[in-house]
C-alpha positions in Angstrom: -68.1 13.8 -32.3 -65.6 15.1 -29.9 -67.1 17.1 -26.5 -66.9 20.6 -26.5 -65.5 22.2 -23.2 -64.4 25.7 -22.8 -61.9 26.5 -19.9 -62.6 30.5 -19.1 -59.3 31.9 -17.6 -60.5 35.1 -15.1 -57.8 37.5 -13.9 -58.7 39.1 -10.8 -60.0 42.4 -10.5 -58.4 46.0 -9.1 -56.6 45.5 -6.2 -56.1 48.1 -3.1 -52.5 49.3 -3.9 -52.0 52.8 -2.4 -48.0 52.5 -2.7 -48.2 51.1 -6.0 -45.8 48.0 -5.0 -45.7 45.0 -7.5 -47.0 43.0 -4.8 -47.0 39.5 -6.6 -47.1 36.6 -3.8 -47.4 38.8 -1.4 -50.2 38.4 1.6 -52.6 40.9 2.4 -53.7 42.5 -0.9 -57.0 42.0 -1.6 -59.6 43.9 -3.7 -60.0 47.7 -4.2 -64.2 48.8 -4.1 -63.7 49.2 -7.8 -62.1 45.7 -8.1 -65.1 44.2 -6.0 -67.2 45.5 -8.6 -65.3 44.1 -11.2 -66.0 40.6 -9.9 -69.9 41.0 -9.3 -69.8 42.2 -13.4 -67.7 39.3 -14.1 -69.9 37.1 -12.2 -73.1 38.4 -13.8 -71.5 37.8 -17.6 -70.7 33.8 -16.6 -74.5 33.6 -15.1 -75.8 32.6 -18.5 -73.4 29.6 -19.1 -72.9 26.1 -18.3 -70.3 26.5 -16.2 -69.8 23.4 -13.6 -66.6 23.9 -12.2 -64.6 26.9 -10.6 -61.2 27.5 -9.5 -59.2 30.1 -8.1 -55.7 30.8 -6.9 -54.7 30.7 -3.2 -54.1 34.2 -3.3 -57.2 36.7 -1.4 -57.9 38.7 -4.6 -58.2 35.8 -6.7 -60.3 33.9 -4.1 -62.3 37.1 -3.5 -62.8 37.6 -7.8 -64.8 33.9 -7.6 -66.9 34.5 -4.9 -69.4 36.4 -6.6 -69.2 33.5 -9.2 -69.6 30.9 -6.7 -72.8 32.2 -5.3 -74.6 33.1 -8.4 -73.5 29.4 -10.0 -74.0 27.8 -6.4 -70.8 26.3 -7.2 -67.6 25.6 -4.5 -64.8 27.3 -4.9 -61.9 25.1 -5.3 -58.0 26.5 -4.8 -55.5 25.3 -7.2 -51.7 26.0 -6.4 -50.9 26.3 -10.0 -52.5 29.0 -10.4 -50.7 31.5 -8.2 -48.8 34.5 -9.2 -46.1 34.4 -10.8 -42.8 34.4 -8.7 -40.7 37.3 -8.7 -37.6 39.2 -7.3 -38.9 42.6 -7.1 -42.1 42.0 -5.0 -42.9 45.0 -2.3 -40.9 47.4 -4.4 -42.0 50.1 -7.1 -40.9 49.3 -10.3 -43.0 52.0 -12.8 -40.6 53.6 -15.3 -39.1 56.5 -14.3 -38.6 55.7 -10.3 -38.3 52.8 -8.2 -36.3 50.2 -7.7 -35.2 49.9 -11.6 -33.4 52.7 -11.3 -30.8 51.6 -8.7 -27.8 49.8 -9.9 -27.9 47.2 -7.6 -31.2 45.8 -9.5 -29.8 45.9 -12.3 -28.2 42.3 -12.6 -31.7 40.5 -12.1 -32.9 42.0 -15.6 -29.5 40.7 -17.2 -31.9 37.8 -19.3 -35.4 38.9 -20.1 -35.6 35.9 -22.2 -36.0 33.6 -19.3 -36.6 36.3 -17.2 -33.9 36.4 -14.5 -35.8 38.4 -12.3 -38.5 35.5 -12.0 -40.4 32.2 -12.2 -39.3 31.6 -15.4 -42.0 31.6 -18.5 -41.7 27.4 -19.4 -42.2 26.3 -15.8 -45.4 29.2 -15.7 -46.8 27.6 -18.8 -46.1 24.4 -17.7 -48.3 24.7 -14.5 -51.1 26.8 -15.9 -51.5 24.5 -18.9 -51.7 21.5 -16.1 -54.4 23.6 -14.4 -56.1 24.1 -17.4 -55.6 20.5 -18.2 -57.3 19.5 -15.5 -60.5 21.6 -15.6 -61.0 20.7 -18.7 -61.1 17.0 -18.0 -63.5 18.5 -14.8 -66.1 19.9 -16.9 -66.1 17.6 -20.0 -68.7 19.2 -22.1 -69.4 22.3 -20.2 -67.4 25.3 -18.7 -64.8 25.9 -16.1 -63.7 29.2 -14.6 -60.2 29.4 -13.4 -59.3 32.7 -11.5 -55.7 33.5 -11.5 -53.1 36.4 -12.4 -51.7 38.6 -15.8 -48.8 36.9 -16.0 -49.9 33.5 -15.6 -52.6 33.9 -17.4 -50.5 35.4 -20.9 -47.9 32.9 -20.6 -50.6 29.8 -21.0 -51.6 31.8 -23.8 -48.8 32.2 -25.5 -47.6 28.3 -25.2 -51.3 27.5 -26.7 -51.0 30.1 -29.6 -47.3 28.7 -30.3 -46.3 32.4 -29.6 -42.7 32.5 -28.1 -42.5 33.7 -24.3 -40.8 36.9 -24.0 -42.6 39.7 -24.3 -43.8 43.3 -23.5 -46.1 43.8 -20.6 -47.3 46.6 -21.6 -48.7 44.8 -25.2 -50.3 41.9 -22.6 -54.3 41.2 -23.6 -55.3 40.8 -20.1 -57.0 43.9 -18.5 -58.2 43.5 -15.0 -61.5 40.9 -14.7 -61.2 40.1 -18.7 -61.4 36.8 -19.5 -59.5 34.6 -21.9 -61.3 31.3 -23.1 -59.6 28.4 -24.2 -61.9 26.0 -26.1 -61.4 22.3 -26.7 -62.6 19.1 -28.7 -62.3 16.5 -26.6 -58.6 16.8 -25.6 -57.4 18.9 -28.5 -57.3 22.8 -27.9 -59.2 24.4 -31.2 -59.5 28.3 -30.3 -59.3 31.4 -28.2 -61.0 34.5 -27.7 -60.9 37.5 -24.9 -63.4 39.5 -23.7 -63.8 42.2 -20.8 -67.0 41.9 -19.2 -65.8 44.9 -16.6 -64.9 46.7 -19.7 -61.6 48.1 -20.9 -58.7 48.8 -17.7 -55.3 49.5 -17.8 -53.6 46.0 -17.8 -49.7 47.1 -17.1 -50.4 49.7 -13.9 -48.5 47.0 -11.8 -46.7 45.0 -13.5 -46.9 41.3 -12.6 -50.4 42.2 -10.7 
């Protein structure tokens, strides 16, 4: 009988954003008070599992989501590359509908191929990294959990190439609120299902997009 080993996927919680940038790579944004809480709930819902391995993202709110985790599991954190934001051209600017930097005509040409996307890392090279990460958690913690902590974008475009969903998409329609957690489980090396859950309970997944 195969091993079971379930890869939990953890995007980070609320992050301080006064000017309501899509930040993206960015340094220096790290978790709101609201989005610290969001990681002690998160931490408290992964308490109760067999969780042996943890990894976050190089970025500060990432690495500041699985610190709570780390403690309560007395596990190290370890920081995976692959797991980083998604790359993208409009970074420090406001892009919410209605204002921003959408609405100059200079901006225009980077959303010329939303397929791809032109204004970013494109979707098969963000899928192809995530599912390496998650790739090699899973051969981490054969037969017991992982925790990966990384990013929306990332983080929908692994599930997508799992579900055999194509890559372009709305945000707004993305199942990955702040601190929810999307869980890939596998037999042995074959991936067999998915589910979601929220354990900081239901936020607003598209108030940055990218975040």
């Amino acid at each position: 009988m195969s091993e079971r080993t379930v890869v939990h996927l953890l995007r980070h919680g609320e992050v301080h954003n006064p000017a309501k940038v899509l930040y993206g790579r960015l340094p220096g944004y790290r978790l709101s008070a609201a989005g610290e809480g969001m990681a002690a709930t998160a931490a408290k819902w992964f308490s109760g599992k067999d969780v042996t391995h943890l990894v976050s993202s190089p970025l500060e709110r990432a690495q500041q989501t699985a610190a709570p985790i780390a403690e309560s599991l007395a596990l190290p954190v370890q920081i995976d590359e692959r797991l980083i934001e998604a790359g993208n051209a409009f970074e420090g600017l406001r892009v919410g509908v209605g204002d921003g930097a959408l609405r100059v005509p200079r901006h225009w040409w980077k959303l010329r191929n939303p397929f791809r996307p032109s204004w970013g890392e494109p979707y098969v090279e963000i899928a192809a990294r995530m599912l390496a990460a998650v790739e090699a958690a899973r051969d981490a913690a054969r037969g017991h959990e992982a925790v990966l902590v990384s990013h929306q974008l990332p983080i929908w475009t692994v599930r997508l190439h799992v579900e055999g969903r194509r890559y372009a998409h709305d945000p707004r329609r993305r199942q990955c609120g702040l601190a929810s957690v999307t869980s890939l489980t596998y037999d042995g090396d074959r991936f067999a299902s998915l589910s979601y859950a929220e354990p900081a309970g239901a936020t607003d997944p598209d108030a940055v997009p990218g975040a």
